[in-house]
N, C-alpha and C positions, 0 to 999 in steps of 0.2 A: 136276150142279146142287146135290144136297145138299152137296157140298162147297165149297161158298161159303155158302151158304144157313146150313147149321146155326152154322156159326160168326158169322155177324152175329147169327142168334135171341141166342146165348148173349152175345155183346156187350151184345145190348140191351137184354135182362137183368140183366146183372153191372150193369154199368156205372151208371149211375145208382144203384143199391142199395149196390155201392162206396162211390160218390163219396160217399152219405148215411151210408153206417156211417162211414166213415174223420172228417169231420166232426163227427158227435156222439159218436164215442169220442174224439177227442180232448179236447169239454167233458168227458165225463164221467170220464175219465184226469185230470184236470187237478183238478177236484172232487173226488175222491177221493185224491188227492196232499195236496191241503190238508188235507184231513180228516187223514189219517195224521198230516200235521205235527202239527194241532192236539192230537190226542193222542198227541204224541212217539211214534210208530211206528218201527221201526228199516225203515232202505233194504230194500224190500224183501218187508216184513215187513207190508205192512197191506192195507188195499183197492186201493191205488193196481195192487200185484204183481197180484191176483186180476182186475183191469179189465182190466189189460196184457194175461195170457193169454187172456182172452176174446177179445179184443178181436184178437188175433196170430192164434188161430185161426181166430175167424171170417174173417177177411181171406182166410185161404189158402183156407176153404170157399168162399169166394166165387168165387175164382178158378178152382175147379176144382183147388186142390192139395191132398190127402192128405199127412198127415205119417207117415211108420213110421222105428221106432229099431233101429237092428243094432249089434250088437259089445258092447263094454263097455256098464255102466252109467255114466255122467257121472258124477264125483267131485263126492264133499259138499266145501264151500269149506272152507278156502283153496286155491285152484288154478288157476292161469292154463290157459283155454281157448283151444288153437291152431288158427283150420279156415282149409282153402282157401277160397276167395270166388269165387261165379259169377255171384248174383243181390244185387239188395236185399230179396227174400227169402228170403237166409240168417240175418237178424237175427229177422223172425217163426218163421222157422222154427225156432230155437236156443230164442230165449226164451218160444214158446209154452207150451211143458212145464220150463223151466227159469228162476228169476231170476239172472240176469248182468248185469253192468257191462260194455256194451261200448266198446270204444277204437274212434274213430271221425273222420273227416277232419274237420278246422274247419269245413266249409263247410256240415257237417250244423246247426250250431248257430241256424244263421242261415234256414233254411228254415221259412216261415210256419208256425206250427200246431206243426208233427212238429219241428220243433229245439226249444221249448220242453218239450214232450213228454218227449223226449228225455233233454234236460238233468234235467228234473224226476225220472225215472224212473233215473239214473245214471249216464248214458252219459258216459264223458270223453272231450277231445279231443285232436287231435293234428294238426300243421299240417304238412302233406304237403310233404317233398322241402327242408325244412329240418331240418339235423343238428345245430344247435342247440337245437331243440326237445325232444331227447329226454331229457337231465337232468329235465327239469320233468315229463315225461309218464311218464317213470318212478319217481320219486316218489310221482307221483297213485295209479300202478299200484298202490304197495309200498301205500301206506297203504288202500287202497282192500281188498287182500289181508289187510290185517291186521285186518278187522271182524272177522269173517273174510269174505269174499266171492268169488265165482267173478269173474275178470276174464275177458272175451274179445276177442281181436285177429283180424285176419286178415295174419299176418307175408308173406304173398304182396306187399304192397302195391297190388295193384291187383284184379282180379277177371279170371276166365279162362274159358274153355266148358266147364271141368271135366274136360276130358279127358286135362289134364296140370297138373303141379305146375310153377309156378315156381319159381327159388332164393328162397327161405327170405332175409328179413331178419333180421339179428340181434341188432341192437341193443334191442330192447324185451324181448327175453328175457333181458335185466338185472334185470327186477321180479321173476322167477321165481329168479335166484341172489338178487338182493337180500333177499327175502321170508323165503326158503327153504323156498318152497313147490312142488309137483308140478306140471307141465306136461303135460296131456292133448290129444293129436290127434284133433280131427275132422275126419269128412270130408264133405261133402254132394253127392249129387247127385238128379239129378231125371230121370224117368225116364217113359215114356210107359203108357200099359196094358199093350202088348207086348214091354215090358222094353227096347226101347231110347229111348237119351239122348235126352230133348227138346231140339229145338236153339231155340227160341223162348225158352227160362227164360235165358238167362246176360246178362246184362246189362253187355256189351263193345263197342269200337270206338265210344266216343263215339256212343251211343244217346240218342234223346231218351227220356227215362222214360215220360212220356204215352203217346208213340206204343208203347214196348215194353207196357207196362200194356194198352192197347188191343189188342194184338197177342196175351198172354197171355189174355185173355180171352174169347177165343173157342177154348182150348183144350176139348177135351172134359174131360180127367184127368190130373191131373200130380202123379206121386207123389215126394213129398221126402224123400229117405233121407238119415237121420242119422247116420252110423256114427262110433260113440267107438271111439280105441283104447285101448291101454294106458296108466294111468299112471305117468307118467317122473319119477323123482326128479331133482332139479335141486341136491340134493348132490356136491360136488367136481368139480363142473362151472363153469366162464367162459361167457358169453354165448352165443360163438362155437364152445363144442364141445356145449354145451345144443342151439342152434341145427340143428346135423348129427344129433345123436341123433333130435331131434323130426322133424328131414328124411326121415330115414331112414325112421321110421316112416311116414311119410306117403304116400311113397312105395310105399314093401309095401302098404298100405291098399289106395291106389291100383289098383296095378297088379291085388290081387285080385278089382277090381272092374269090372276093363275090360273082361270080357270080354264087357260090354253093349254091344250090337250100338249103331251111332250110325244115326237116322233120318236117312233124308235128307228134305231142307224140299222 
């Protein structure tokens, strides 16, 4: 019985507490974004940053998710940051403890509230599954890189259960030769109390977000490991052999870290 039981308590708890922090942090991200404007703040660099991480962490407390950092420490900018993609909380979960620019699908821009947010706070876009688009969003990258600034992508293109790496796109690791700045790999995963993979965090197979939201929330504890690896020089390197280095790496992360038992649901 308590297992049905404790999970709705903790629903119906989160949840409305959620729905009211996610709400009034956005006014208050959005107020203090101006404010920065007003006095010429660099991206980044003012209250608007300081709400943001508030505001990313508290989200993951809510939820029942724990953030811990392993491996490398994350490289001071200029630096394209490469992770694999599981959840839409691999974005709070990066930028809690870090300000980044991340590259993000067009269709984020346009979502009530959180696209404005968004936009305000960095994020660039990039129009998924057209190869035209990428002149333009590399560009954004380079310049974006030369504040100097951390950029972040997820070259996977799509988001996975974390249990394995897709092939690596290669094309936006044009901003990293173009820049001629370092490429660092993360890796994220999420992980139960007993050390194996939560299957509830990955947010795949054309999920409604509501219902996955719901669904996470009646988690007991979900720990979100952040592991950096090494930083990759993107000297005498093309896109395409940038791309396999970075794979490479990812992969080794990876596999080091599978041998987390997987829950079964």
């Amino acid at each position: 019985m308590g297992a049905y039981v404790l999970p709705n308590l903790r629903r119906l708890v989160r949840i409305p507490v959620l729905f009211l922090h996610v709400m009034l942090g956005v006014v208050v991200i959005l107020a203090c974004v101006a404010i920065d404007r007003l006095l010429q703040k660099p991206l980044h660099g003012g209250l608007g940053r300081r709400a943001q991480a508030f505001w990313c962490h508290s989200i993951c407390r809510l939820l029942g998710v724990r953030i811990r950092h392993a491996g490398e420490r994350i490289a001071d900018p200029p630096v394209l940051l490469a992770a694999n993609h599981v959840s839409w909380l691999d974005i709070l979960v990066i930028s809690a403890d870090h300000p980044v620019s991340f590259l993000s699908k067009e269709e984020v821009r346009r979502w009530p509230g959180i696209g404005f947010v968004a936009t305000c706070l960095g994020t660039l876009y990039v129009q998924r599954g057209n190869p035209r688009a990428a002149p333009k969003v590399v560009a954004d990258m380079v310049e974006r890189l030369h504040l100097p600034d951390r950029v972040a992508f997820f070259p996977e293109g799509t988001t996975t259960r974390g249990m394995d790496l897709l092939p690596l796109k290669h094309r936006l690791f044009q901003a990293a030769v173009d820049a001629k700045v370092p490429v660092q790999p993360l890796l994220l995963r999420y992980l139960n109390p007993d050390g194996s993979v939560n299957c509830r965090t990955p947010f795949v197979d054309n999920q409604n977000l509501i219902a996955q939201v719901i669904r996470l929330a009646g988690e007991p504890r979900v720990e979100a490991r952040l592991i950096a690896g090494d930083t990759l020089s993107s000297i005498g390197h093309d896109r395409a052999s940038l791309r396999d280095v970075v794979e490479r790496h990812m992969r080794d992360m990876l596999l080091s870290q599978n041998g987390h038992k997987v829950a079964i649901e």
